[in-house]
C-alpha positions as CSV (number, residue, x, y, z in Angstrom):
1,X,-85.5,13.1,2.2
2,X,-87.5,11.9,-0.9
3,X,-90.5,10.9,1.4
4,X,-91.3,14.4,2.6
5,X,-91.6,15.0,-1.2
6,X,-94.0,11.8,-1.5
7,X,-95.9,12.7,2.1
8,X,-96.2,16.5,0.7
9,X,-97.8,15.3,-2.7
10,X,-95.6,17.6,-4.3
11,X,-95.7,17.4,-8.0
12,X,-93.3,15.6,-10.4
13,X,-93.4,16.1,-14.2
14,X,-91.7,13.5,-15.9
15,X,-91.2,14.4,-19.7
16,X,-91.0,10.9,-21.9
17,X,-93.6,9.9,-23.9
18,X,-96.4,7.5,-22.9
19,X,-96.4,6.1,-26.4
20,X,-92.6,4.4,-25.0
21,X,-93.7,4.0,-21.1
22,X,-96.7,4.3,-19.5
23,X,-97.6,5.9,-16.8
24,X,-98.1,3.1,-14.3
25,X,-101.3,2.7,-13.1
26,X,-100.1,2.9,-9.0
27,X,-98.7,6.4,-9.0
28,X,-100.3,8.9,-6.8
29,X,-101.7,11.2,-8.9
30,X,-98.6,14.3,-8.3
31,X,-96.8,11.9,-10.4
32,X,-97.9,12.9,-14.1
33,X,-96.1,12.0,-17.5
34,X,-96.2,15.2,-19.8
35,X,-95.0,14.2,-23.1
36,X,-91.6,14.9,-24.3
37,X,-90.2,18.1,-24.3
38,X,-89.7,20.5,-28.3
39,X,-88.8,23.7,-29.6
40,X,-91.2,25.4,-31.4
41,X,-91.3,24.2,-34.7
42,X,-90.4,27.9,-36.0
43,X,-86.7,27.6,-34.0
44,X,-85.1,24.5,-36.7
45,X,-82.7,25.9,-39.0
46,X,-81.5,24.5,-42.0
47,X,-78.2,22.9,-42.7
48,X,-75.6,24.8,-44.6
49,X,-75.6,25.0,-48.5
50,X,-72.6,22.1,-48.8
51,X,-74.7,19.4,-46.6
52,X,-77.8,20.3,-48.1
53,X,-76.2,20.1,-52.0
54,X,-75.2,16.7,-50.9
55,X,-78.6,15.0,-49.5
56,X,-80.2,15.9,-52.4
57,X,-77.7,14.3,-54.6
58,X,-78.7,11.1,-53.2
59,X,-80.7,8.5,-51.5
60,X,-81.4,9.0,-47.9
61,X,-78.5,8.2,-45.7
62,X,-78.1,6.9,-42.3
63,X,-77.5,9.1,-39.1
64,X,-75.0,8.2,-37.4
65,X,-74.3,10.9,-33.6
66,X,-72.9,10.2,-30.6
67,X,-74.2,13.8,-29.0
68,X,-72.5,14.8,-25.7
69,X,-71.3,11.5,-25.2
70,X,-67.8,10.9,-26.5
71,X,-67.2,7.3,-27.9
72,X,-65.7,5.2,-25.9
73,X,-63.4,3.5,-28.9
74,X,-62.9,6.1,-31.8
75,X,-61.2,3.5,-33.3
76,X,-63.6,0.9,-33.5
77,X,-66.5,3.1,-34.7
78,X,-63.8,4.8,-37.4
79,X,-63.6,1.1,-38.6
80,X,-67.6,0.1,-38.5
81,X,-67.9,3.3,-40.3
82,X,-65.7,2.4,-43.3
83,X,-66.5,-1.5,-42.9
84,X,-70.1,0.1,-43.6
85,X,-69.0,2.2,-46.5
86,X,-67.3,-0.6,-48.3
87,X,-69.9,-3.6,-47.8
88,X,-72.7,-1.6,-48.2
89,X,-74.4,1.1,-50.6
90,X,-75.3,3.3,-47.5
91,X,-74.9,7.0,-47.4
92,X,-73.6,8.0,-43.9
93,X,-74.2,11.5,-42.2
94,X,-72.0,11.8,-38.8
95,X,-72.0,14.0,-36.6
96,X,-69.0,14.5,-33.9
97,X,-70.7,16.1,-31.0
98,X,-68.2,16.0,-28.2
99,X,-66.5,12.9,-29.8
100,X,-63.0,12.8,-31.2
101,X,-62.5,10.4,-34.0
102,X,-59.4,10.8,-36.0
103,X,-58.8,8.3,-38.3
104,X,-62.4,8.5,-40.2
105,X,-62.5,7.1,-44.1
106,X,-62.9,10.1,-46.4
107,X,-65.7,8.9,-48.8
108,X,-67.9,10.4,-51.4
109,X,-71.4,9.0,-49.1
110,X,-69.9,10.2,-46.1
111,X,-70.1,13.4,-44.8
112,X,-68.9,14.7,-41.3
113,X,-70.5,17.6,-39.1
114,X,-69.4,18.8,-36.0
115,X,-73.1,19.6,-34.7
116,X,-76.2,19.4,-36.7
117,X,-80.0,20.3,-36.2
118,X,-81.9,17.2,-35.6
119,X,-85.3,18.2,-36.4
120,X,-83.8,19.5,-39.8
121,X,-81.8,16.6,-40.3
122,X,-83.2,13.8,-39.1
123,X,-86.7,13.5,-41.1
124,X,-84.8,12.8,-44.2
125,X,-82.3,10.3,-43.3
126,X,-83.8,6.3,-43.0
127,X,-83.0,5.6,-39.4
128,X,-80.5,6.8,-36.8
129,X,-77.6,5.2,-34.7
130,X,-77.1,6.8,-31.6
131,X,-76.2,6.4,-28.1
132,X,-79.9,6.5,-26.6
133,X,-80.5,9.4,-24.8
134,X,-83.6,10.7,-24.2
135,X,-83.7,14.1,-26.0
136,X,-82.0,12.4,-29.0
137,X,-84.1,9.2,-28.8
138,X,-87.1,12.3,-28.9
139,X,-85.8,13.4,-31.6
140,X,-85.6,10.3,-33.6
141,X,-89.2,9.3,-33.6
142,X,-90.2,13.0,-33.7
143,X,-88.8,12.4,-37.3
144,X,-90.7,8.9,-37.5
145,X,-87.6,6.9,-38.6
146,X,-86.2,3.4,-36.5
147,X,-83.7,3.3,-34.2
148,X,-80.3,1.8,-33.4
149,X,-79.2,2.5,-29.6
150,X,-75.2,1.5,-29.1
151,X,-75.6,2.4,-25.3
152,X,-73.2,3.4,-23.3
153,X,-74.3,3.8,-19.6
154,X,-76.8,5.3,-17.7
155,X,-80.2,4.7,-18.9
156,X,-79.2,4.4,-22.7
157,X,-79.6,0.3,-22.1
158,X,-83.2,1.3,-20.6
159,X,-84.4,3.0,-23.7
160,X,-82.5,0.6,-25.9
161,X,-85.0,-2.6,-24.4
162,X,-88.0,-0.5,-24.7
163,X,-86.7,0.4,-28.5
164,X,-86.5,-3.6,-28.9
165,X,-90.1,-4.0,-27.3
166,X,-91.8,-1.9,-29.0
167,X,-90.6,-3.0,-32.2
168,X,-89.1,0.5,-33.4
169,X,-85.5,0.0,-33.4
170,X,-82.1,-2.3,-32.7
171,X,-80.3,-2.4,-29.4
172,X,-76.2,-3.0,-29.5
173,X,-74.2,-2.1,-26.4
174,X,-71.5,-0.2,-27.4
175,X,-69.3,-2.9,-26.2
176,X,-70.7,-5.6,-28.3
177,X,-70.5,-3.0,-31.2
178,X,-69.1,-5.2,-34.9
179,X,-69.3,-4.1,-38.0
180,X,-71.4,-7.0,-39.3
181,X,-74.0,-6.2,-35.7
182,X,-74.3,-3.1,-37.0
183,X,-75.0,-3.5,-40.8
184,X,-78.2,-6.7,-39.7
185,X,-79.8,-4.0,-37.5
186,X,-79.6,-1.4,-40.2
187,X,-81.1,-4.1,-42.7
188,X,-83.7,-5.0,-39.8
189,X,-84.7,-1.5,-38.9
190,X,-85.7,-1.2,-42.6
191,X,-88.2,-3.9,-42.6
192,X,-91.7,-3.0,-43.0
193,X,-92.5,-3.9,-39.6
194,X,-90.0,-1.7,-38.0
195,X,-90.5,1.6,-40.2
196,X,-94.3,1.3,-39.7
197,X,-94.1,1.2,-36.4
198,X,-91.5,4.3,-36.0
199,X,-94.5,5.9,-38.3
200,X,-97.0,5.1,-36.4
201,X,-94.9,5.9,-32.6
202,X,-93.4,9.4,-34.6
203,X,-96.8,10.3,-35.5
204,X,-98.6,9.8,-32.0
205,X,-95.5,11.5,-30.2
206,X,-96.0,14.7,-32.5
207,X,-99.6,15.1,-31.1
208,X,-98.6,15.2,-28.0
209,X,-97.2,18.5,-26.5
210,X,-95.1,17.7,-23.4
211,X,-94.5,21.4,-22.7
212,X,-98.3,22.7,-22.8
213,X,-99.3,20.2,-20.9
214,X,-96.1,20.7,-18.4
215,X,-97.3,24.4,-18.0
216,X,-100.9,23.6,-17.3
217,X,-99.8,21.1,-14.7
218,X,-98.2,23.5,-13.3
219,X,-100.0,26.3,-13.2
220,X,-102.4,24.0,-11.7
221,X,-100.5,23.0,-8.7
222,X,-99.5,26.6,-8.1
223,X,-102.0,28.7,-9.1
């Protein structure tokens, strides 16, 4: 049934950044690439007054989210996490989303959230290890900080090649995931070369304004 869309030029928004793909240059021109999709900057929050105490007695830590997508080992990351805390001088932020992970280090640089507010979070922290989806990878270079996508599925490899191509972040499936993987790709995100060019990506994605233009594409096709 797809064709009858195609044959009907009907319009199809597709809200990723050009700055990570772009738009190719074969696409009838109903297909149209609008920018990721924000909140007003007014709707953030702030993280409560325990979390908050405890960034500002330190450097900036490392994210480290899973989001809606529970971990497939709890185990394994428990141990990367404290394998990270030992050999390391990283402060770790993590937050459980829908994950269950009993058997995490209690440990004066890490601290444990259930949910947190990314565009309040993630601007101060020095890069972010997630499982690579879309709205989160959005949110990551929204902040202008490097990546580290431990896909899963889906299209979290997808995103994690284009991270590698573009030179803003580290790509580990999940089921490759070591401790020692994970503590080079921390070390290499935080190269000039990688953190300049999260800058630079972070700063062209926030002039961009996927839902403005997603309205006035559509107000043009149906108006």
């Amino acid at each position: 049934m797809l064709y009858l869309f195609d044959e009907a030029s009907t319009l199809t928004l597709y809200n990723f950044s050009e700055q990570l793909i772009e738009r190719p240059k074969d696409w009838a021109p109903h297909y149209q690439v609008t920018g990721f999709f924000f909140l007003p900057t007014g709707i953030i929050g702030i993280g409560d007054e325990v979390l908050t105490t405890w960034f500002q007695n330190g450097a900036a830590p490392v994210y480290i989210g899973f989001g809606s997508i529970p971990v497939p080992d709890p185990a394994l990351l428990a141990a990367v996490v404290n394998d990270l805390l030992a050999t390391g001088n990283h402060r770790i932020i993590l937050c459980k989303g829908w994950s269950k992970l009993p058997g995490l280090p209690s440990h004066a640089n890490l601290f444990i959230v259930e949910q947190v507010n990314h565009a309040w979070l993630l601007p101060q922290c020095t890069c972010a290890i997630f499982h690579g989806g879309a709205g989160t990878l959005a949110a990551v270079l929204k902040a202008k900080i490097p990546v580290i996508i431990v896909s899963i599925f889906g299209d979290q490899p997808i995103w994690g090649k284009i991270a590698v191509r573009k030179k803003i972040g580290v790509h580990i499936p999940f089921k490759q995931l070591s401790s020692k993987k994970l503590l080079d790709a921390i070390n290499t995100v935080q190269t000039p070369v990688y953190r300049k060019n999260a800058f630079k990506t972070g700063e062209k994605i926030n002039a961009e304004n996927g839902i403005d233009n997603a309205i006035a594409k559509l107000e043009a096709y149906f108006l």
